[in-house]
C-alpha positions as CSV (number, residue, x, y, z in Angstrom):
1,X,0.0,0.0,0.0
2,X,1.3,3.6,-0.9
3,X,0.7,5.9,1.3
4,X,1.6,10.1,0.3
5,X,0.2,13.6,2.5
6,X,-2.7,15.2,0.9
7,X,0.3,17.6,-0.4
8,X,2.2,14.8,-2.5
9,X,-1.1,13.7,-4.4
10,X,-2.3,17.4,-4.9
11,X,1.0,18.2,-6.5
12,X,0.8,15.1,-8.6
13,X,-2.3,16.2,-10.0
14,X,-1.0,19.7,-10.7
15,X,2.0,18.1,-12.6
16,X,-0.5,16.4,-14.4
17,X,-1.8,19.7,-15.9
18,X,0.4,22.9,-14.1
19,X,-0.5,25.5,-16.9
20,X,-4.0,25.6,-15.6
21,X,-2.9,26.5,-12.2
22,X,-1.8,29.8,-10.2
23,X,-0.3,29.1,-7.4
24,X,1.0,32.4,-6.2
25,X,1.0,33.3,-2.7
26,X,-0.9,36.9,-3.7
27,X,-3.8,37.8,-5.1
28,X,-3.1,37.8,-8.6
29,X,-3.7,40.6,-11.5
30,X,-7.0,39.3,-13.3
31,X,-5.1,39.0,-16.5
32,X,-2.7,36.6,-14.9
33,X,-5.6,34.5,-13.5
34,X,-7.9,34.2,-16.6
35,X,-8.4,30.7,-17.4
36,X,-6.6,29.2,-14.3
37,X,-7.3,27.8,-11.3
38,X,-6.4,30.6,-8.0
39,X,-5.1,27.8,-5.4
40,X,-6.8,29.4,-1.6
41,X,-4.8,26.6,0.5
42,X,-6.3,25.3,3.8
43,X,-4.1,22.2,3.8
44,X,-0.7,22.7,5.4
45,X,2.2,23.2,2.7
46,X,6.1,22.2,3.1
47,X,6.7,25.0,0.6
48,X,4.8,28.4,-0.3
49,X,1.8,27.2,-2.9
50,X,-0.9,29.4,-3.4
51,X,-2.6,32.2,-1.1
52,X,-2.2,30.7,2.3
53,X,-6.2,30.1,4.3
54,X,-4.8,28.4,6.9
55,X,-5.2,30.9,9.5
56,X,-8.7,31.6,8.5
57,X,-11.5,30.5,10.3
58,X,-13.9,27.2,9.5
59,X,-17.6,27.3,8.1
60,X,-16.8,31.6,7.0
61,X,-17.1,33.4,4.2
62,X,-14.1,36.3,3.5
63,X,-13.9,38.9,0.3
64,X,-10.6,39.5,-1.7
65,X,-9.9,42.8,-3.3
66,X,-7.9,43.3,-5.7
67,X,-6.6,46.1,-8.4
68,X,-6.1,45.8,-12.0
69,X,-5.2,47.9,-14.9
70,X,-6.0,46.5,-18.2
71,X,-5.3,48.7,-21.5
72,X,-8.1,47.7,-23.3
73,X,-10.3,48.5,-19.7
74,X,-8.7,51.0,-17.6
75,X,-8.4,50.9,-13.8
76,X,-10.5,49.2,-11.9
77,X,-11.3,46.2,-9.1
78,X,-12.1,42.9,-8.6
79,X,-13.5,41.3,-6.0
80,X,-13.0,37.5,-4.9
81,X,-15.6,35.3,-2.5
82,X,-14.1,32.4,-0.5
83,X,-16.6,30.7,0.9
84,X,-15.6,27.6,3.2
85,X,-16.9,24.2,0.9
86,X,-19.4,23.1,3.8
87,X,-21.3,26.1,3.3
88,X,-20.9,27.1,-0.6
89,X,-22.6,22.9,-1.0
90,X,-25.4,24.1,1.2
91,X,-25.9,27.3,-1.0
92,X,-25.7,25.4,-3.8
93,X,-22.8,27.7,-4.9
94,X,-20.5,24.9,-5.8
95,X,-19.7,23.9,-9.9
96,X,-18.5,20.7,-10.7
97,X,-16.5,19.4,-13.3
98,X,-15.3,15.8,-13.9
99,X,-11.9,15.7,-14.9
């Protein structure tokens, strides 16, 4: 039986496809985010991956600001809702995909 931490098999699956992931430890500019995945880690990491949740609290719901400045747009915000997965399932806020 193998046996890895939740870390090992998440970065296996990142391998698997690491172009449609950020895994900054800041907010990232909107541009830089399009068509990825924002990691928003919970799970304890050996090495910086992602913007670090561990510190925030269970079953709550935080905002993200952020600034962008886009040629074709101007200057403007974003705004980014992280919502714990217990309660995003209840509010039936969750998409899936099968991969």
């Amino acid at each position: 039986m193998r046996t890895r931490t939740f870390e090992q098999t998440f970065d296996a699956y990142v391998k698997k496809a690491p172009s449609s992931w950020s895994l900054g430890t800041a907010v990232p500019a909107l541009s830089d985010a399009r068509g990825k995945i924002v990691l928003v880690r919970r799970f304890a990491a050996a090495a910086p991956k992602g913007i670090d949740a561990t510190k925030w609290a269970d079953k709550a719901t935080f905002t993200l600001q952020a600034y962008f400045s886009d040629p074709a747009h101007g200057k403007g915000r974003y705004g980014v809702l992280a919502m714990d997965f217990v309660d995003a399932t209840r509010a039936g806020l969750v998409l899936k995909k099968n991969f």
